[in-house]
Backbone and ligand atoms as CSV (ligand in chain L), in Angstrom:
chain,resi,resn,atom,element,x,y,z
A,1,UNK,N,N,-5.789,24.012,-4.930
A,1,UNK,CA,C,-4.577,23.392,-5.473
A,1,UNK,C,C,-4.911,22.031,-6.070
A,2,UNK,N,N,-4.312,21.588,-6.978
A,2,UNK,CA,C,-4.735,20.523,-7.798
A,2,UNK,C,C,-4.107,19.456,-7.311
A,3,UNK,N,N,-4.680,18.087,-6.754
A,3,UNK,CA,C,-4.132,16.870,-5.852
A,3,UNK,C,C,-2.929,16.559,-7.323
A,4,UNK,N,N,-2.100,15.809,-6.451
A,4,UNK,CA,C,-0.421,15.446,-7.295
A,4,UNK,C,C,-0.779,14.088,-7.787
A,5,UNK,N,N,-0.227,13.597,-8.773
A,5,UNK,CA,C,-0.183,12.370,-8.953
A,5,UNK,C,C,-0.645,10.924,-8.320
A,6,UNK,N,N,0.447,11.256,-7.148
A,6,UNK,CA,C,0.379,10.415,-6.263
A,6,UNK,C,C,-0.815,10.461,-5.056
A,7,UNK,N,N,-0.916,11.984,-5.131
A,7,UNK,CA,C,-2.739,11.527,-4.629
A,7,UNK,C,C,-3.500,10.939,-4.519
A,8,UNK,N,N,-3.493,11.120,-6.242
A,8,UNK,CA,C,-4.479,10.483,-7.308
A,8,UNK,C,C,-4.905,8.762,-7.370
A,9,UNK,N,N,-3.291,8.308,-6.756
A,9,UNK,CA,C,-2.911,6.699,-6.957
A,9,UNK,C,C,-3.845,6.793,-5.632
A,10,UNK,N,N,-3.482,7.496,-4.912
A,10,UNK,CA,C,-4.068,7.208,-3.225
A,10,UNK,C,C,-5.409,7.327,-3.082
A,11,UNK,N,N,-6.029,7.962,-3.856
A,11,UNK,CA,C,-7.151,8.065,-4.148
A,11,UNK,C,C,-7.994,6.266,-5.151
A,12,UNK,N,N,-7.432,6.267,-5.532
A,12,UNK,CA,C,-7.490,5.104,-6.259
A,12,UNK,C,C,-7.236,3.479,-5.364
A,13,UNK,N,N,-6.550,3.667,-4.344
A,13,UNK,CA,C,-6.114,2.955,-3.995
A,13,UNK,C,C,-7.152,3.032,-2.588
A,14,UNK,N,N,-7.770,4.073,-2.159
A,14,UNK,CA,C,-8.716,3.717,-1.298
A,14,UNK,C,C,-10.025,3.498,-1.811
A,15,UNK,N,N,-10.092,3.715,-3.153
A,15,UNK,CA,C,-11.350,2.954,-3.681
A,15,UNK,C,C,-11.440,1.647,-3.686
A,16,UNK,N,N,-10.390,1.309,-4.129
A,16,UNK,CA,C,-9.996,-0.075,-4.242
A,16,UNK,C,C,-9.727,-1.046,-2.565
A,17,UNK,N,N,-9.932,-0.441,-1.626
A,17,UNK,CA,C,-9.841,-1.140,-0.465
A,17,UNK,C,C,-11.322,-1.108,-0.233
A,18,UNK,N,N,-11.884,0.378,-0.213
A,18,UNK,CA,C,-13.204,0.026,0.084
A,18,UNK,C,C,-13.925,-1.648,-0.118
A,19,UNK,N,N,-14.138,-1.327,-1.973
A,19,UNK,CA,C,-14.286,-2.788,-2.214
A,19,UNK,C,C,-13.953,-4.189,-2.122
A,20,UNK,N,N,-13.177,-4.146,-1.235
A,20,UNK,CA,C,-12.304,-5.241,-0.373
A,20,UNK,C,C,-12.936,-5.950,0.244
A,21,UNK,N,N,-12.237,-7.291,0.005
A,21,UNK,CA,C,-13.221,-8.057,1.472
A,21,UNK,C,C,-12.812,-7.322,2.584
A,22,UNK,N,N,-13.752,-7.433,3.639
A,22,UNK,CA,C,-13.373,-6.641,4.571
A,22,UNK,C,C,-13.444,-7.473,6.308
A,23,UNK,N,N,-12.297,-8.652,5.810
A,23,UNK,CA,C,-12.287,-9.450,6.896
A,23,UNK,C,C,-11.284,-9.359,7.462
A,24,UNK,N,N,-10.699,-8.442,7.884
A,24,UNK,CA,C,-9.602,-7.128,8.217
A,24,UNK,C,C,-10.272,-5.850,8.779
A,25,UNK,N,N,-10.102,-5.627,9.885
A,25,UNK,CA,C,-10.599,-4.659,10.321
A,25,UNK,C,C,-10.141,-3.253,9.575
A,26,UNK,N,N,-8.822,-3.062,9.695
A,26,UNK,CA,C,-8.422,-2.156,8.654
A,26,UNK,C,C,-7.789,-2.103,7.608
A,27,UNK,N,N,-8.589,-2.005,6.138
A,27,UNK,CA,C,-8.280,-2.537,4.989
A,27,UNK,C,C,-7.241,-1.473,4.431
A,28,UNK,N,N,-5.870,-2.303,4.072
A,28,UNK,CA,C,-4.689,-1.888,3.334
A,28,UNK,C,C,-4.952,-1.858,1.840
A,29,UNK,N,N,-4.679,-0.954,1.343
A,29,UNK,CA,C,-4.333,-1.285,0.007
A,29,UNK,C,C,-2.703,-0.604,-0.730
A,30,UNK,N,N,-1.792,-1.565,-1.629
A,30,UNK,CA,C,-0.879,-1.187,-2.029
A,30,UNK,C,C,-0.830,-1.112,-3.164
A,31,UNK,N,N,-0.020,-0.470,-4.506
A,31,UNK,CA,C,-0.222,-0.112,-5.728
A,31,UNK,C,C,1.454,-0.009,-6.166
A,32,UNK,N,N,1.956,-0.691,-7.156
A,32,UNK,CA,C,3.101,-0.341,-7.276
A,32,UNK,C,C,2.874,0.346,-8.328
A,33,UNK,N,N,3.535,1.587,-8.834
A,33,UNK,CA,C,3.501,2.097,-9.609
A,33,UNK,C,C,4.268,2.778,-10.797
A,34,UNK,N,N,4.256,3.222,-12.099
A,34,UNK,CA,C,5.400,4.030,-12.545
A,34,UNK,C,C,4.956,4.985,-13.445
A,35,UNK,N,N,5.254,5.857,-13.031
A,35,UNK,CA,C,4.957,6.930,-13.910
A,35,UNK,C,C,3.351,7.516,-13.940
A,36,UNK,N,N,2.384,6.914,-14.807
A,36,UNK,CA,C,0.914,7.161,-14.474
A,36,UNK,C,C,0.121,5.908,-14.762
A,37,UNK,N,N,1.083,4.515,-14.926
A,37,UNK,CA,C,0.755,3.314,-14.506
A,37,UNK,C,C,0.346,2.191,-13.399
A,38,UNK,N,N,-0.449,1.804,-13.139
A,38,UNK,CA,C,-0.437,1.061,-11.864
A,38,UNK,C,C,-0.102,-0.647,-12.403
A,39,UNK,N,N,1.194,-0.992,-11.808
A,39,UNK,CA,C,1.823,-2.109,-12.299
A,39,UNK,C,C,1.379,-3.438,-11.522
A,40,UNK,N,N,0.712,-3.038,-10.440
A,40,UNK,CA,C,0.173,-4.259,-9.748
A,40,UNK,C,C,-0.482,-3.756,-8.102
A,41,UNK,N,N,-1.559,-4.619,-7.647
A,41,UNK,CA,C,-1.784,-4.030,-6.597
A,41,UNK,C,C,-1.970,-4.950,-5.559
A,42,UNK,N,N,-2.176,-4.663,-4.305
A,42,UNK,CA,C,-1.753,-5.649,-3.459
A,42,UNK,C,C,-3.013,-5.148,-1.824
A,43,UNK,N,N,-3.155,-6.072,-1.268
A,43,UNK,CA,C,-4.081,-5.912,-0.482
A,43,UNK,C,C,-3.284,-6.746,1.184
A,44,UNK,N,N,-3.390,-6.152,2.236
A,44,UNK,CA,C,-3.341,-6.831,3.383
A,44,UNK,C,C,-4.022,-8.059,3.786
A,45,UNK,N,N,-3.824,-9.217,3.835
A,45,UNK,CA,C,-4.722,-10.638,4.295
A,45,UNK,C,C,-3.816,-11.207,5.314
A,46,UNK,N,N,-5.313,-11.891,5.842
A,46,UNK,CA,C,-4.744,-12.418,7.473
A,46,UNK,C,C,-4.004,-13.828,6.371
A,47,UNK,N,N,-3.331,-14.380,7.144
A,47,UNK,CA,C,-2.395,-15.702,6.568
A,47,UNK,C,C,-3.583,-16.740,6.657
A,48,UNK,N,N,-3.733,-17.665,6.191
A,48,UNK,CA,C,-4.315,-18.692,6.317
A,48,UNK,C,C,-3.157,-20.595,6.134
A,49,UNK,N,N,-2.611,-19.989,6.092
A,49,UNK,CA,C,-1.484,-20.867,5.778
A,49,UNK,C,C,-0.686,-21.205,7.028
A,50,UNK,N,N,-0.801,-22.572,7.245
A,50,UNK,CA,C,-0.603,-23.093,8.501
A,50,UNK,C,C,0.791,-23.033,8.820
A,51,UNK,N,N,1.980,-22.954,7.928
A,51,UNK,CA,C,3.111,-22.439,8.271
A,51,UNK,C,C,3.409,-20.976,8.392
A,52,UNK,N,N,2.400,-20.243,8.324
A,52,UNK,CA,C,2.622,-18.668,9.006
A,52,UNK,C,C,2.340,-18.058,10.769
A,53,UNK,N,N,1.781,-19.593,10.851
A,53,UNK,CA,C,1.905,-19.916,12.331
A,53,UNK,C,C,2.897,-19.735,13.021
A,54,UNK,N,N,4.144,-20.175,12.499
A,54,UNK,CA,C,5.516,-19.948,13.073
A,54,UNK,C,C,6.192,-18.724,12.731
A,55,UNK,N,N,5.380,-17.653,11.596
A,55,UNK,CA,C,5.975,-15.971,11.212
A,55,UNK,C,C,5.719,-15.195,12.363
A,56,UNK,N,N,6.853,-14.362,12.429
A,56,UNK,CA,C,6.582,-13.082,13.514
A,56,UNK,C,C,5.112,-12.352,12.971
A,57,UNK,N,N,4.777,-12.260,11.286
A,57,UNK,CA,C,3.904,-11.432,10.723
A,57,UNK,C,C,2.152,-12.518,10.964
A,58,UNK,N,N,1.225,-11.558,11.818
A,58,UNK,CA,C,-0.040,-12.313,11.114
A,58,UNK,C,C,-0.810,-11.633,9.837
A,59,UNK,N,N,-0.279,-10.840,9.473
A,59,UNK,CA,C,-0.730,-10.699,8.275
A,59,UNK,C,C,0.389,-10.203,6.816
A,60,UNK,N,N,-0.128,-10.735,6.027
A,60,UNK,CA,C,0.398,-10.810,4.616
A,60,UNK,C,C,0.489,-9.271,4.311
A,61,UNK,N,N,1.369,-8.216,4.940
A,61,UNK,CA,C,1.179,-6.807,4.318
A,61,UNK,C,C,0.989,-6.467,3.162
A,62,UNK,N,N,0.416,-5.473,2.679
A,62,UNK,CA,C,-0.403,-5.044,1.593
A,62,UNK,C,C,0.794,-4.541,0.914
A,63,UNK,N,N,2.037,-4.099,1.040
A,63,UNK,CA,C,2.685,-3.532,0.408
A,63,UNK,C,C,3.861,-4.835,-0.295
A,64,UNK,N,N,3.970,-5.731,0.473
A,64,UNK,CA,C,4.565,-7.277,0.084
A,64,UNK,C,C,3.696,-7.713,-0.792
A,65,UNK,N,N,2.656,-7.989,-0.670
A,65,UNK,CA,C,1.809,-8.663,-1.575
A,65,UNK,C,C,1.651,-7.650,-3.097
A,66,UNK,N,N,1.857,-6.654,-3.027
A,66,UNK,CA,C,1.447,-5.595,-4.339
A,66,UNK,C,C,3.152,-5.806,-5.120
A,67,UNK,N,N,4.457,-5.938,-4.242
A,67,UNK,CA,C,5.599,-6.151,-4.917
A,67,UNK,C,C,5.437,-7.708,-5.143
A,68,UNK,N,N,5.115,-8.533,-4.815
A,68,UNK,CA,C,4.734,-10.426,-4.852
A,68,UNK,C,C,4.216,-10.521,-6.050
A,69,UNK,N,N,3.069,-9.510,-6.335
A,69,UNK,CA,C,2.578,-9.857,-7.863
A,69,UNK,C,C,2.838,-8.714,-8.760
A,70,UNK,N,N,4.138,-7.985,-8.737
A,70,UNK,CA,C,4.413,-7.215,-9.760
A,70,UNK,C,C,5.369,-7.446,-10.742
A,71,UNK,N,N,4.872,-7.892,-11.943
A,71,UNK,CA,C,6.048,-8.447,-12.759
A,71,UNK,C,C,7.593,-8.066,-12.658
A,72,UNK,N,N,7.322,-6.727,-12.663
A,72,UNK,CA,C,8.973,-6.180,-12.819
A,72,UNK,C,C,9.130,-5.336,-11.929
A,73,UNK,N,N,9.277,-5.167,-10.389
A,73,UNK,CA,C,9.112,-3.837,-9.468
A,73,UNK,C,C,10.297,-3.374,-10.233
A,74,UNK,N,N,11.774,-4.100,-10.634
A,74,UNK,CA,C,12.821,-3.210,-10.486
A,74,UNK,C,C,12.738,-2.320,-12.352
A,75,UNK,N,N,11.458,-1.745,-12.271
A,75,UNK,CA,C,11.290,-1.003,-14.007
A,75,UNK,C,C,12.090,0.725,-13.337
A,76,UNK,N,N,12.473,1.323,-14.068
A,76,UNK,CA,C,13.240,2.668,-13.678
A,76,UNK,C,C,12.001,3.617,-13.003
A,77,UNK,N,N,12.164,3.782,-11.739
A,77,UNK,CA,C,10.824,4.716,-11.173
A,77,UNK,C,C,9.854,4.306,-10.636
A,78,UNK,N,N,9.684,2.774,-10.509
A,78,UNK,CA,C,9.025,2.374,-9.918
A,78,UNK,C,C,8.691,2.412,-8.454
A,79,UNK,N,N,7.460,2.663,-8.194
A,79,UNK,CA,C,7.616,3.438,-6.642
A,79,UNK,C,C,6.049,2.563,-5.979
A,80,UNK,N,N,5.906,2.732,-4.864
A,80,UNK,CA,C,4.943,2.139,-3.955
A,80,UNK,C,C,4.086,3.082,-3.361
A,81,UNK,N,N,3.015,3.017,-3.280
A,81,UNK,CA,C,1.714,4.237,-2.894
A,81,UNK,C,C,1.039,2.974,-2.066
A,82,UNK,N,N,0.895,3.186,-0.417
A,82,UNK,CA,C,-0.055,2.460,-0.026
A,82,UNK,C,C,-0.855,3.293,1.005
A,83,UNK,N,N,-1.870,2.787,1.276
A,83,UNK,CA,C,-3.229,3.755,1.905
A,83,UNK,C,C,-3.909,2.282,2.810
A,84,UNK,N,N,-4.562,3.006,4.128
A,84,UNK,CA,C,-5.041,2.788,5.124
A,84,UNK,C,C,-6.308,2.979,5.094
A,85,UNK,N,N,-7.674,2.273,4.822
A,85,UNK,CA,C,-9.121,2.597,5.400
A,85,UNK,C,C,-9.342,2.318,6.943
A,86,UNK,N,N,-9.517,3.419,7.230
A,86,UNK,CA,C,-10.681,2.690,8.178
A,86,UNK,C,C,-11.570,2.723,8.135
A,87,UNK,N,N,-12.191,1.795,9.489
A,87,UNK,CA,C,-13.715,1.396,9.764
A,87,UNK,C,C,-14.447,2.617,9.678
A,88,UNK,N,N,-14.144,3.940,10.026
A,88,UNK,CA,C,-14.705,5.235,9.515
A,88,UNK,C,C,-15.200,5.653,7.927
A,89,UNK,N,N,-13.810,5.069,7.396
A,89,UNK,CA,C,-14.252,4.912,6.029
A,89,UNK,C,C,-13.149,6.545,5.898
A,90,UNK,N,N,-12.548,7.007,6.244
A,90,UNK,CA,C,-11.094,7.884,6.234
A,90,UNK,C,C,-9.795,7.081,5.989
A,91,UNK,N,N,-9.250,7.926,5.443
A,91,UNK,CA,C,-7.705,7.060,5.393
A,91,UNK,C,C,-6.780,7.562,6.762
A,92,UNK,N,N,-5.947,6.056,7.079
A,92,UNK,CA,C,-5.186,6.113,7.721
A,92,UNK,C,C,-3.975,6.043,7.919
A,93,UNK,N,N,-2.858,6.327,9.241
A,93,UNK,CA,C,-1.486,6.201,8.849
A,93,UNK,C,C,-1.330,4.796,8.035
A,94,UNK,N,N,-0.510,4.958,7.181
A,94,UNK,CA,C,-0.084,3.603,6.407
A,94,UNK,C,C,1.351,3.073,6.613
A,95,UNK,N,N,2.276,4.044,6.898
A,95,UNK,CA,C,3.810,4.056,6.711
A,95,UNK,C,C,3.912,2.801,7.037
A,96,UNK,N,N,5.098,2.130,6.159
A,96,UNK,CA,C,4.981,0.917,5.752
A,96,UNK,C,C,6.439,0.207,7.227
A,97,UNK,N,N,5.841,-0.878,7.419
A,97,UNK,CA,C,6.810,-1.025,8.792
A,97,UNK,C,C,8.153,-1.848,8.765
A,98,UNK,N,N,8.828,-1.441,9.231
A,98,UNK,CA,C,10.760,-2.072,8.681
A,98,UNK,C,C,10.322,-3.119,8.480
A,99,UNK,N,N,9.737,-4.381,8.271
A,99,UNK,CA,C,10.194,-5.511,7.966
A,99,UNK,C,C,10.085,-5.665,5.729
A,100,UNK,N,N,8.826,-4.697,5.716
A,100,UNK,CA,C,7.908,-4.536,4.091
A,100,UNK,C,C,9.095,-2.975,3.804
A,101,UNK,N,N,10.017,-2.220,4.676
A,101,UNK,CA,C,10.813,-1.040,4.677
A,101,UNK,C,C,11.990,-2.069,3.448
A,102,UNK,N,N,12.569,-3.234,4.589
A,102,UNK,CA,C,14.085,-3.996,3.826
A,102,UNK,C,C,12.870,-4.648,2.294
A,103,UNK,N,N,11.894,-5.567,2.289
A,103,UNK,CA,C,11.388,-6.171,1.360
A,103,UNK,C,C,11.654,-4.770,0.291
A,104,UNK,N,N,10.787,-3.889,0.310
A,104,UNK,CA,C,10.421,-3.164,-1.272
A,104,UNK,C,C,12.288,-2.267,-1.302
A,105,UNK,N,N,12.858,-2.248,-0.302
A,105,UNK,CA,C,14.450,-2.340,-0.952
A,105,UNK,C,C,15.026,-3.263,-1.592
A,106,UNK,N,N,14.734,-4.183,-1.386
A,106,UNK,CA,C,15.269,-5.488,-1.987
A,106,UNK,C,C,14.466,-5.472,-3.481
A,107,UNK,N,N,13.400,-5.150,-3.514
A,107,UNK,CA,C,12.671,-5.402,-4.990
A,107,UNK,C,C,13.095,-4.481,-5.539
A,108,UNK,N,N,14.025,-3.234,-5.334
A,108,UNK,CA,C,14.204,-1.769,-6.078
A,108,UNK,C,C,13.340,-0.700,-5.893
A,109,UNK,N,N,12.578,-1.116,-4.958
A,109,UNK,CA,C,11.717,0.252,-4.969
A,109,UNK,C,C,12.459,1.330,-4.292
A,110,UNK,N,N,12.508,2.726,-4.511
A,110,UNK,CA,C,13.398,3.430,-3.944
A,110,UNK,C,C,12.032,4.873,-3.172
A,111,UNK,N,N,10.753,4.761,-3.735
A,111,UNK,CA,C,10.141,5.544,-2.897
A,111,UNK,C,C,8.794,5.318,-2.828
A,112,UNK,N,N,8.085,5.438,-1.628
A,112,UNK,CA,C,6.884,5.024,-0.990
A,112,UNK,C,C,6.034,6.201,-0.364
A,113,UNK,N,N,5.295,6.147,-0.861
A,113,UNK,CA,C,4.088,7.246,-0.668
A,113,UNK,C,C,2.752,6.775,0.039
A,114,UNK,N,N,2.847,7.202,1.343
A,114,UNK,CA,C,1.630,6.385,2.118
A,114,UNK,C,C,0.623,7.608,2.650
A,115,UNK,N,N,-0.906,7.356,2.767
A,115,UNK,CA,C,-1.440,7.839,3.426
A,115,UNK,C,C,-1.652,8.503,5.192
A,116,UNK,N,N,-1.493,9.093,5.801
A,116,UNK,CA,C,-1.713,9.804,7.269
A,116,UNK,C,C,-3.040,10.225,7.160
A,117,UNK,N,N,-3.390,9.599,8.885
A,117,UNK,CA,C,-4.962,10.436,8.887
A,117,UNK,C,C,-4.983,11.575,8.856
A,118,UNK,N,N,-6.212,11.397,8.049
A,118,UNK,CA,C,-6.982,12.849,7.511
A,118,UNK,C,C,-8.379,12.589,7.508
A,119,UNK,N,N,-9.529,13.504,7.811
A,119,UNK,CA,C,-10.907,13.337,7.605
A,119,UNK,C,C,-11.350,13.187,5.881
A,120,UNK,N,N,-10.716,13.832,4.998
A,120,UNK,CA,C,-10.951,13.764,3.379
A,120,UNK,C,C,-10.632,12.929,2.758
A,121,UNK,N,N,-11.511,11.364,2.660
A,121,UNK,CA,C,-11.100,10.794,1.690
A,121,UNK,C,C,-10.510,10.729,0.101
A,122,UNK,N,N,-11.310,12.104,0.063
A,122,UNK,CA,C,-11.373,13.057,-1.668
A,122,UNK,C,C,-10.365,13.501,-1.514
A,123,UNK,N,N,-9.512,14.165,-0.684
A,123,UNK,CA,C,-8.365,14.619,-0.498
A,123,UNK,C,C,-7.251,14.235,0.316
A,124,UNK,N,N,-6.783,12.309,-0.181
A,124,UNK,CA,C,-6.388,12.250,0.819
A,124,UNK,C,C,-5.169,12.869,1.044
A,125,UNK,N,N,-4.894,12.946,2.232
A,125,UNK,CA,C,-2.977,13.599,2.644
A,125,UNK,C,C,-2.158,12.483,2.894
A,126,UNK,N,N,-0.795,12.514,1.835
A,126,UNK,CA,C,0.236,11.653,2.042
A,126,UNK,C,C,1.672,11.956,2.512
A,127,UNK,N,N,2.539,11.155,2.387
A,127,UNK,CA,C,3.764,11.564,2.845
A,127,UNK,C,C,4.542,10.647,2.192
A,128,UNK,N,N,5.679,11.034,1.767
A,128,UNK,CA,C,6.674,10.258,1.272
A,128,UNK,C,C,7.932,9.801,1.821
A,129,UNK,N,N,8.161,8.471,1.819
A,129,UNK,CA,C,9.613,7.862,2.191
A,129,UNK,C,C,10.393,7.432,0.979
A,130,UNK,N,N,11.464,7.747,1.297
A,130,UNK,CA,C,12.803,7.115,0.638
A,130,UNK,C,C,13.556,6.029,1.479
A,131,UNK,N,N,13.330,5.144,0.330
A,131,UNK,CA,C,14.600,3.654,0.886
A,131,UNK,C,C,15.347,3.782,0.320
L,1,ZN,ZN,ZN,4.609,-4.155,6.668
């Protein structure tokens, strides 16, 4: 069967973590996307910023940061694909967690496509949410 689209992003999107700094044990990567465009992408980082001291979050989620630098999330169809490496070098669960759930509602994103472990990086397996 021929991987879907959004595979494809997921596929793309764990290439793109690979090459990551990898001062994160498990490297996020996020991709906003539309259509067969990738409109901006976004990576998980620990905070370094001395007022994130006082955030419930220690890290900058990968799926915030990919809507943070996307010019226009609210374009018609614009949707979110994010993927999980691990230290295995497999993708992992990604599903994105209520706090980055209300954020990419608020930017218009209306659907999110994340990676679940699987041994096939080449094939990875995703799942889709609706906000
Ligand atoms: Zn999150």
């Amino acid at each position: 069967m021929a991987i879907s689209r959004h595979q494809r992003f997921a596929k793309v999107a764990l290439e793109l973590a690979k090459a990551a700094t990898h001062d994160v044990t498990h490297q996020l990567c996020a991709l906003v996307v539309c259509k067969t465009r990738v409109l901006s992408v976004g990576y998980n980082q620990p905070k370094t910023h001395p007022i994130s001291k006082d955030t419930m979050m220690q890290q900058l989620h990968a799926e915030m940061s990919a809507v943070l630098r996307c010019p226009d999330t609210a374009v018609e169809g614009a949707e979110v694909v994010v993927v999980r490496l691990k230290p295995s070098g497999k993708p992992g669960l990604a599903r994105p967690c209520s706090v980055c759930e209300t954020i990419l509602r608020r930017f218009g994103i209306k659907r999110v496509f994340y990676t679940i472990n699987c041994d096939t990086p080449e094939d990875p397996q995703i799942e889709e949410m609706h906000l």
